[in-house]
C-alpha positions in Angstrom: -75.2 -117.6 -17.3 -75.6 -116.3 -13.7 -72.2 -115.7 -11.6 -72.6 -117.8 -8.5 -72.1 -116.1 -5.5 -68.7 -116.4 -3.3 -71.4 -117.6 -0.4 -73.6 -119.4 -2.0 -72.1 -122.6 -1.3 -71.1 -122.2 2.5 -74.4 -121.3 3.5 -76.0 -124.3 1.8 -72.9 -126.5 3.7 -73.7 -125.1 7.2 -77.7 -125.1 6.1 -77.5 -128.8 5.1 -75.3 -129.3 8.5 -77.8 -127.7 10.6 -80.9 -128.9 9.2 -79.3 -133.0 9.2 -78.4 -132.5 13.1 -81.8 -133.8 14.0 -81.4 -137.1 12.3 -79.2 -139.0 15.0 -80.4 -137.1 18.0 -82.6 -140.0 18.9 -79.4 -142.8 19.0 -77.1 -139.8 21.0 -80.0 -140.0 23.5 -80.8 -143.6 23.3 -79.4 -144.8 26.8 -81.2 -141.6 28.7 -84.2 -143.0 26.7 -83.8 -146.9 27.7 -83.1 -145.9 31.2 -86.4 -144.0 31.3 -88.6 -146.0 29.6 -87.2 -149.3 29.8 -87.2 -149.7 25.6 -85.9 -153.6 24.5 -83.5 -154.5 23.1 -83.6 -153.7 19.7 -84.1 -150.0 20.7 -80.8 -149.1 18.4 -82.3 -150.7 15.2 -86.3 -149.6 15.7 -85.3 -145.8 16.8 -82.8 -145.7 13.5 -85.0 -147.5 11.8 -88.0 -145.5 12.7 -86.2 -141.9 11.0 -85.8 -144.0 7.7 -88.7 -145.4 7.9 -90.1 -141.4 8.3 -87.2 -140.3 5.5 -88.2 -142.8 2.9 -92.3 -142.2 3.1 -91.6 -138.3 2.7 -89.6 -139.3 -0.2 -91.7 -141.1 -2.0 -94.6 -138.4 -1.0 -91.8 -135.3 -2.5 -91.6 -137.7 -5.4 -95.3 -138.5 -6.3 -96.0 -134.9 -6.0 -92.8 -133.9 -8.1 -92.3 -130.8 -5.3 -88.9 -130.7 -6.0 -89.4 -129.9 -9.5 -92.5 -128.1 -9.4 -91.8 -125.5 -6.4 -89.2 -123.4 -5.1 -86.6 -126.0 -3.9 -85.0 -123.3 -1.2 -88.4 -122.7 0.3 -89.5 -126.1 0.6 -85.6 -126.5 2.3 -87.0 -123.9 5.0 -90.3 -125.3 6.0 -88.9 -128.9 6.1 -86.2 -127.4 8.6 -88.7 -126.0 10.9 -91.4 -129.0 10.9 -88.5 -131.3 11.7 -87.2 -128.9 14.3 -90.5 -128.9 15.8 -91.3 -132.9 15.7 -87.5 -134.0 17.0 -88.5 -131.1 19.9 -91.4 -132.6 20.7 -89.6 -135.6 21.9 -87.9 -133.3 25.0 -91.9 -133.6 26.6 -94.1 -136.5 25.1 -91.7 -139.6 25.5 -93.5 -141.3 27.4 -94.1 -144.8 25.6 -91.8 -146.2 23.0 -94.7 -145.7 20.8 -94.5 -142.0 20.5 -90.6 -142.2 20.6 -90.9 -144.1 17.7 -93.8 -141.5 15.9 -92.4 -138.5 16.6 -88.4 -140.0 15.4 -91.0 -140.7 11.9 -92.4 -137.6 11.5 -89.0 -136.0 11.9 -87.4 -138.2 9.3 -90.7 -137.3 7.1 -89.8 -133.9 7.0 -86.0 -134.5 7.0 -87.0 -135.9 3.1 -87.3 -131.8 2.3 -83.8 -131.2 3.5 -81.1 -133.6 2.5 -82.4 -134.3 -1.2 -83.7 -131.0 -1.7 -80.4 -129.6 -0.5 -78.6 -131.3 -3.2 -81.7 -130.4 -5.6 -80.6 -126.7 -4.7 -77.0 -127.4 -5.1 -77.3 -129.4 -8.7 -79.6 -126.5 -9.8 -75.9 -123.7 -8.7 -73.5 -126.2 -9.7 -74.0 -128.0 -12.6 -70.6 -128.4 -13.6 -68.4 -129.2 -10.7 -71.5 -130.7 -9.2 -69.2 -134.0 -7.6 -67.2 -131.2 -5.5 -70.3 -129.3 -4.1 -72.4 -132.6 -3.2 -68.6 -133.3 -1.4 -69.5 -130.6 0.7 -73.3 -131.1 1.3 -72.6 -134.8 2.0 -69.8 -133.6 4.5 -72.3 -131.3 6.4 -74.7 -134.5 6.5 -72.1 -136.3 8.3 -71.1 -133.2 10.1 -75.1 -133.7 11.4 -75.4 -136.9 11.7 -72.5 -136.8 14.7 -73.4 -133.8 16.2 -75.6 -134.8 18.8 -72.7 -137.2 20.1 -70.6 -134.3 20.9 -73.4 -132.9 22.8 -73.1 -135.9 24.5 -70.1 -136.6 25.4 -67.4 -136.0 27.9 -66.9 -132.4 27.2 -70.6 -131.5 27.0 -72.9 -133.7 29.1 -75.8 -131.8 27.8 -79.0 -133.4 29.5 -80.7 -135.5 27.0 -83.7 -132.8 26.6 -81.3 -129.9 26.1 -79.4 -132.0 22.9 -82.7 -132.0 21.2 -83.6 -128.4 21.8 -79.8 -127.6 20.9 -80.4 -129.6 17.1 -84.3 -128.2 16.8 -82.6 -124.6 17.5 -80.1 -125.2 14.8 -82.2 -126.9 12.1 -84.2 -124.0 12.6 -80.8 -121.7 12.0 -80.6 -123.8 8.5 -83.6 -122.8 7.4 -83.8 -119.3 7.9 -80.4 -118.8 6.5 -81.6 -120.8 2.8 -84.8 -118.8 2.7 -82.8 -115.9 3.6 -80.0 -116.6 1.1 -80.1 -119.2 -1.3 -83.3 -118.2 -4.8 -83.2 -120.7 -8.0 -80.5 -121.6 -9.1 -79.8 -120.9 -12.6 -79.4 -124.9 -14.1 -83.3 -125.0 -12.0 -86.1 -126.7 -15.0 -89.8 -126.9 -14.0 -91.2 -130.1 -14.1 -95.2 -130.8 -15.0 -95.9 -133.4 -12.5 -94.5 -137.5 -11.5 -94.6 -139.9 -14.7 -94.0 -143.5 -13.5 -93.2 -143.8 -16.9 -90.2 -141.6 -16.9 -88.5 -143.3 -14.2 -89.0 -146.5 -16.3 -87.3 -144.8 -18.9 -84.5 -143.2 -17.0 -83.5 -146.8 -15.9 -83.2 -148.4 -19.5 -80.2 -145.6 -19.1 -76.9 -147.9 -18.2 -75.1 -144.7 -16.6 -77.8 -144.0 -14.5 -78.4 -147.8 -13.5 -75.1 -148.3 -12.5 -74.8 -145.6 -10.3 -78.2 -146.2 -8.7 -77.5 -149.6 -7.8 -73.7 -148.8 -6.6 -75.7 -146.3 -4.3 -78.2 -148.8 -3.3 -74.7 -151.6 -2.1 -73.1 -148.1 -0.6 -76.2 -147.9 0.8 -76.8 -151.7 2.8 -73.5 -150.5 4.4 -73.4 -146.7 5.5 -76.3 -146.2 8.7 -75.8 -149.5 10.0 -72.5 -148.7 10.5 -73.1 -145.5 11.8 -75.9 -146.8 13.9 -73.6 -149.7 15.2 -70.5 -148.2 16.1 -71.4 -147.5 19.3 -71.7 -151.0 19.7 -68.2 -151.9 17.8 -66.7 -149.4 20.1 -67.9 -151.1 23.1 -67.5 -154.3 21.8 -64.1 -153.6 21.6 -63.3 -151.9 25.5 -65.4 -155.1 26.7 -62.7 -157.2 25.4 -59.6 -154.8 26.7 -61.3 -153.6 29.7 -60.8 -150.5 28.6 -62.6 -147.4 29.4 -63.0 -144.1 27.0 -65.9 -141.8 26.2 -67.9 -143.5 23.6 -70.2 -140.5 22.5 -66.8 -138.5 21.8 -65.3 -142.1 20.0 -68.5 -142.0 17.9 -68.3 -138.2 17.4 -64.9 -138.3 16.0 -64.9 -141.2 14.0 -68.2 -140.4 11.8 -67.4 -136.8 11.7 -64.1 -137.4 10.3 -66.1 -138.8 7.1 -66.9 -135.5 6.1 -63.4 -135.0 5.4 -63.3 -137.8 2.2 -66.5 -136.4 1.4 -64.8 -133.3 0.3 -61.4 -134.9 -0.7 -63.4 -137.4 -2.5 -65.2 -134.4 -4.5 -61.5 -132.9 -5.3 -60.2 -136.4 -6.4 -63.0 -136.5 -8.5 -62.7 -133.4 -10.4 -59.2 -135.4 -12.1 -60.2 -138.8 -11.8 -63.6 -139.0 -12.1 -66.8 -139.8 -9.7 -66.6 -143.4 -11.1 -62.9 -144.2 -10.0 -63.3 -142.4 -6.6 -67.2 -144.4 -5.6 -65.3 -147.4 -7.1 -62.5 -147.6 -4.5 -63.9 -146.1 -2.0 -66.6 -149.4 -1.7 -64.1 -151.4 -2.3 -62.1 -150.1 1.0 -64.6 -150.0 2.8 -66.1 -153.9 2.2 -62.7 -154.9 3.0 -63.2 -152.9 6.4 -66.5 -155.2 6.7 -64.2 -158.5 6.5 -61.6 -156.6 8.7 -63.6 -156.0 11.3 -63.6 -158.6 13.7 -60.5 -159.3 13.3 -59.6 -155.5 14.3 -60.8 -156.3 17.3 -57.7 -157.8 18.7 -55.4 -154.5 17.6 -53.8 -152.2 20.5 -56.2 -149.3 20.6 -54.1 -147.2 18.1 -54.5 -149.1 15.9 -58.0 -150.0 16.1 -58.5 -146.5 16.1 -57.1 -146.0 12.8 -59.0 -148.9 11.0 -62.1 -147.9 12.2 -61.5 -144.1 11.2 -60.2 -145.5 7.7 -63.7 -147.7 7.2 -65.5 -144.4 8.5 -63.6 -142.4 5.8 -64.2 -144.9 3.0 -67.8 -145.9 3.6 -69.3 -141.9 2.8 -66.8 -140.7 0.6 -68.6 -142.3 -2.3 -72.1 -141.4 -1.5 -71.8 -137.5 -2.9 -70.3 -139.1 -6.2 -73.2 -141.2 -6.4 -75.3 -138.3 -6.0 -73.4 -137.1 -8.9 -73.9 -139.6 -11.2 -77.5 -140.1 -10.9 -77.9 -136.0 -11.4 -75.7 -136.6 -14.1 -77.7 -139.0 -15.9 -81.2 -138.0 -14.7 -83.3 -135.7 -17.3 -83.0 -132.1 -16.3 -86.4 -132.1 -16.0 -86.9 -134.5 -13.3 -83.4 -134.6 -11.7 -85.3 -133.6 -8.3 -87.7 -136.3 -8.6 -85.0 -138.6 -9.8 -82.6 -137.6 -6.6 -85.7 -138.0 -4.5 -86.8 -141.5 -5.2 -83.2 -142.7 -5.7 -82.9 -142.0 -2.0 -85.7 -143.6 -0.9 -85.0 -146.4 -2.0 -81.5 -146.3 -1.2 -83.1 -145.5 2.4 -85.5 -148.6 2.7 -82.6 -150.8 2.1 -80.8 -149.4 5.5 -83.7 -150.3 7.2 -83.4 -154.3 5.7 -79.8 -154.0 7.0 -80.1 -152.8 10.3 -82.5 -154.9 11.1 -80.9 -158.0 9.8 -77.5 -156.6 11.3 -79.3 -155.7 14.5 -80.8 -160.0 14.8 -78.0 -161.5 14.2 -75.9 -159.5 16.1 -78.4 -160.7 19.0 -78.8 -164.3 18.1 -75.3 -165.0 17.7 -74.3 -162.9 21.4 -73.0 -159.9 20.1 -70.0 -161.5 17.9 -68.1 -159.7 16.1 -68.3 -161.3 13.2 -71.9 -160.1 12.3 -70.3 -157.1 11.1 -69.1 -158.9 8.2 -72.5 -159.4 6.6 -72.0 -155.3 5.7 -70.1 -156.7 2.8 -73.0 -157.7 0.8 -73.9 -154.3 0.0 -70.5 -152.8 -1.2 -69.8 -156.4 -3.6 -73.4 -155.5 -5.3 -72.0 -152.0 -6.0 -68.7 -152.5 -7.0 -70.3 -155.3 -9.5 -72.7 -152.7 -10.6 -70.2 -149.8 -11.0 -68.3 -152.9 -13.4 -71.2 -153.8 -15.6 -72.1 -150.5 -17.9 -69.3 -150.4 -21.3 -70.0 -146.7 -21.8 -67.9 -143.8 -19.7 -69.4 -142.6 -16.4 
């Protein structure tokens, strides 16, 4: 068997990190882009929405067409990194109607399909023992991405909005070039021979693989409408102390801070299992969705630390579902399994964020809308319950 590489693994991490920063560059910018072009008020929810909406049709197109499984994984990595580079540029000079906000935030979540599944693709064709500690790390430089563009937003940076998506295009770009560069086949890579409906019928009749696709799925109701809505929790919560700190920054620190229990959550799971450690980490982080308004009312230190814990819990599960569905998936279509797994796991954060995003409207911004996030980790940690064989 081939000896991996002592780099192999950090430059897939800073690829993945690189190549994700495009994803939230939209909501980073999204007052410059209300202020400019007057969007309504559901801007948060149709801009996120928008990217998943993008994410989850290239999934299902890199599922029908099996290109996970039937081409070089690394090289579809680098032309995915450069078309989203280019679309989530394009926004820096033809904003000009919400319309073409909204297009060109769809054809970069389109092309963002070939970099975060195909990224772990790459990394569960290195790694196929271990794999829970090396998705730890890709799903660490995810949420490494997904805050980036706040810090190049906030206090200390100020970058105009234009100049934060030629900043992320510039560094997807970096992420590609470095896989292409770096990162062949790994040695765990099989072929496939094309998409079966069939075999994903099959692979479901699996319990393992069923529980840990629906435990995604609840993980999954939870994770971007959080990170979409925080902005809003944080202000929520200065509203009511007439307080005043940098909320880019906030947001910046709090989701980034996830990518730290991605990583720990890999390590825990070398000893305990990726089971145990998706298991509790749901159930923290649905008790963080009854918490929430209640948090409200804490001195700011203490806020601060529940909303850091919730941020902690609520991704350190998702690379140990990853895990489990590679696990369980045939190694012959463990790309197209990882694929459409995500996108459906996708096309349930747009249901939530935009239920989340209506009631928080209808009922004036309470609080207590947040709670409804708990729907997704009790389906989970019920599905995680149900199979009697060992994950």
């Amino acid at each position: 068997m081939s000896k991996q590489p002592t780099y192999l693994l950090p430059i897939i991490i800073l690829s993945q990190f690189a190549g994700t920063s495009v994803w939230f560059a939209g909501n980073a910018i999204l007052p410059d882009l209300q202020q400019s072009l007057h969007l309504d008020t559901h801007a948060i929810s149709n801009i996120t929405s928008s990217v998943q909406f993008g994410f989850i049709t290239g999934t299902l197109f890199f599922a029908v067409l099996s290109i996970a499984d039937r081409f070089s994984p690394s090289l579809i990595f680098f032309i995915c990194c450069c078309l989203a580079a280019i679309a989530n540029a394009a926004l820096a000079w033809f904003a000009a109607t919400e319309f073409t906000v909204l297009a060109m935030r769809f054809v970069t979540g389109f092309f963002l399909a070939g970099i975060y599944p195909v990224g772990m693709k790459i990394a569960a064709d290195w790694y196929e023992k271990g794999l829970g500690k090396a998705l730890g790390y890709l799903v660490g430089a995810l949420v490494l991405g997904t805050s980036f563009p706040y810090l190049l937003k906030s206090a200390g940076w100020q970058l105009p909005w234009k100049q934060v998506l030629i900043f992320t295009s510039v560094f997807a770009l970096l992420g590609g070039f470095l896989v292409k560069q770096f990162i062949g086949d790994g040695p765990h890579r099989r072929t496939g021979n094309g998409f079966h409906p069939s075999a994903l019928v099959n692979i479901f009749k699996v319990s393992q693989f069923r529980a840990a696709s629906f435990g995604y799925f609840g993980h999954m109701w939870e994770l971007y409408t959080f990170w979409a809505f925080l902005p809003v929790l944080l202000k929520l919560y200065m509203d009511a102390h007439q307080s005043a700190f940098s909320i880019p920054l906030l947001a910046f620190i709090i989701i980034a801070a996830g990518s730290i229990s991605s990583v720990l959550g890999g390590y825990w799971a070398k000893t305990a299992g990726s089971k145990k450690v998706a298991f509790y980490s749901l159930l923290c982080s649905g008790l963080c969705c009854i918490a929430a308004p209640f948090a409200l009312s804490l001195p700011f230190p203490l806020f601060f630390v529940f909303v850091l814990i919730w941020s902690l819990s609520v991704i350190s599960d998702s690379p140990q579902f990853s895990a489990l569905v590679a696990q369980w998936a045939p190694p012959q279509n463990k790309g197209t399994a990882l694929t459409f797994i995500t996108c459906i796991g996708f096309s349930i954060t747009i249901v939530s964020m935009i239920v989340f995003d209506r009631l928080l409207h209808k009922i004036d911004f309470s609080p207590y809308s947040f709670m409804i996030l708990v729907i997704g980790p009790a389906l989970g940690l019920l599905a995680l319950r149900s199979p009697k064989q060992s994950m």
